[in-house]
Every structure is written in structure tokens, then in C-alpha cells.
C-alpha positions as CSV (number, residue, x, y, z in Angstrom):
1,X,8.1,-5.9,8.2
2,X,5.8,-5.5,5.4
3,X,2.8,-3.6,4.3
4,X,-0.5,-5.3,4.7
5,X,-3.8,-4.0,2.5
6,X,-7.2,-4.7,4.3
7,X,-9.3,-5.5,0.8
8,X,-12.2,-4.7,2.2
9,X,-11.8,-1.6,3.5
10,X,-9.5,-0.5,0.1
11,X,-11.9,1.8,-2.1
12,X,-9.2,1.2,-5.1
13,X,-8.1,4.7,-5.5
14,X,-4.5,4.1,-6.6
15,X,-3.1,6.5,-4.3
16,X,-0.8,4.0,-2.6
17,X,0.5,2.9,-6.6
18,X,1.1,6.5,-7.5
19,X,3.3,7.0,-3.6
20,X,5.1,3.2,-4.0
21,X,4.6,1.5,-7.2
22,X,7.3,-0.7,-5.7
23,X,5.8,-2.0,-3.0
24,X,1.9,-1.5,-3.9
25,X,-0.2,-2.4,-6.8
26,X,-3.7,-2.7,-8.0
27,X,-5.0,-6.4,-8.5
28,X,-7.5,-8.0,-11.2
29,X,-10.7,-6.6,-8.6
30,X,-8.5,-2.7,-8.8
31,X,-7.8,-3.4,-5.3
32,X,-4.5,-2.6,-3.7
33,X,-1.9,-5.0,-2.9
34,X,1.1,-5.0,-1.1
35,X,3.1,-7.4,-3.6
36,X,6.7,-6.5,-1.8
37,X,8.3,-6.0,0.9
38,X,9.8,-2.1,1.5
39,X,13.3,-1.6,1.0
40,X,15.3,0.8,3.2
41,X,15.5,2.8,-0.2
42,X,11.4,2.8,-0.3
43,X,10.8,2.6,3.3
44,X,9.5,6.1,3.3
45,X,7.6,6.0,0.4
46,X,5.5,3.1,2.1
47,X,4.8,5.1,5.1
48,X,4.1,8.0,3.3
49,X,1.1,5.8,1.4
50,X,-0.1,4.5,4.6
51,X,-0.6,7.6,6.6
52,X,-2.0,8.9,3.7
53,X,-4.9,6.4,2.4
54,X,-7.9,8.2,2.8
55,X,-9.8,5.0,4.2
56,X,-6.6,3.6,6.1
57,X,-6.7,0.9,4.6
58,X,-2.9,0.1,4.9
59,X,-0.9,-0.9,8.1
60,X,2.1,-2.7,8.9
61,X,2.6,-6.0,9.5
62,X,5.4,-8.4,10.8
């Protein structure tokens, strides 16, 4: 599984960076981006920034 951003709805607040930097980033239009997939040592860290977007912007995907 992986994390999956919908652009659109992302407001670019960086909250999902400052939960997983390893998994989520901001791109060149400071939108977030899932640009890896969770590890089982980050797994958490991912969910935690999904249930938490304020816009829920963030969902898995398979």
C-alpha cells in the first residue's frame, strides 16, 4: 500500500511533512506528495498524517 495525496483538495499546510517527512513532501506548486511508500518503521507516522489533514486530503491506496 501507499499513501495517495488528492492535489486538489491539499491546502499545502505541511502538516503531513512535519508527521512523515519520509513518506510526504511538499512539491514545486507547495503541494503535498506522497513520494514513498511507508515502511513498517513509518507506518504509523503515515496514518497519523492522514487522519489528521485538516482537509483529508490523504488516503490509502493499493
Amino acid at each position: 500500500m501507499k499513501a495517495f495525496v488528492d492535489k486538489k483538495a491539499c491546502i499545502g499546510c505541511g502538516l503531513c511533512c512535519s508527521l512523515c517527512d519520509t513518506v510526504f513532501r511538499m512539491d514545486e506548486d507547495d503541494k503535498a506528495i506522497a513520494y514513498q511508500r511507508p515502511t513498517t518503521e513509518n507506518i504509523d507516522a503515515t496514518q497519523s498524517a492522514i487522519d489528521n489533514c485538516p482537509v483529508a486530503a490523504i488516503s490509502w491506496e493499493d
